[in-house]
Structures are given as structure tokens and as C-alpha cells.
C-alpha positions, 0 to 999 in steps of 0.5 A: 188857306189851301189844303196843302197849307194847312196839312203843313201848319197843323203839322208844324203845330204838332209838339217836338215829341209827336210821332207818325201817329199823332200827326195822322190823328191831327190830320184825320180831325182836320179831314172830319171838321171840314167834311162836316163844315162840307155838309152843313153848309150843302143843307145836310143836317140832322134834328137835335131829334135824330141826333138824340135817336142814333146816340141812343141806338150807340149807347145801348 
């Protein structure tokens, strides 16, 4: 499926009531999802270890 595609189904998707907002918001976790998918599958992955290490520097 296309990019345009799947703008238009995640869209479609969307409940009657949503505004502007909540389609940017959708549109956005889209853009992440396949950013991350992007980089997992071009090797760019961090250890559990890491992961552990910048949580814990946000949490602070």
C-alpha cells in the first residue's frame, strides 16, 4: 500500500467526531511507526542496555 493510501485509510479510520487535531495526531504515529520499521530494518537499533540508560536519564 502507498503512502497516499494509507494517509487516506488511517483518515477514513478516524471516528465521525474527530477533529483536525486528532488526524494530525494519527498521521504523526503513522510517520514514527514507519521511521522506526525504517531504521530497524537498516540495522539502527539500540541494546535493552541503552534503552535502560536514556529512560533513566528522562526520568530523572
Amino acid at each position: 500500500m502507498g503512502t497516499k493510501q494509507q494517509i487516506l485509510k488511517a483518515i477514513q479510520e478516524l471516528p465521525e467526531d474527530a477533529g483536525v487535531e486528532d488526524a494530525l495526531d494519527r498521521l504523526y504515529l503513522l510517520y514514527k511507526v514507519e521511521r522506526g520499521l525504517q531504521q530497524a530494518d537498516s540495522g539502527e537499533l539500540l541494546s535493552q542496555e541503552e534503552v535502560r540508560l536514556r529512560m533513566a536519564k528522562w526520568l530523572k
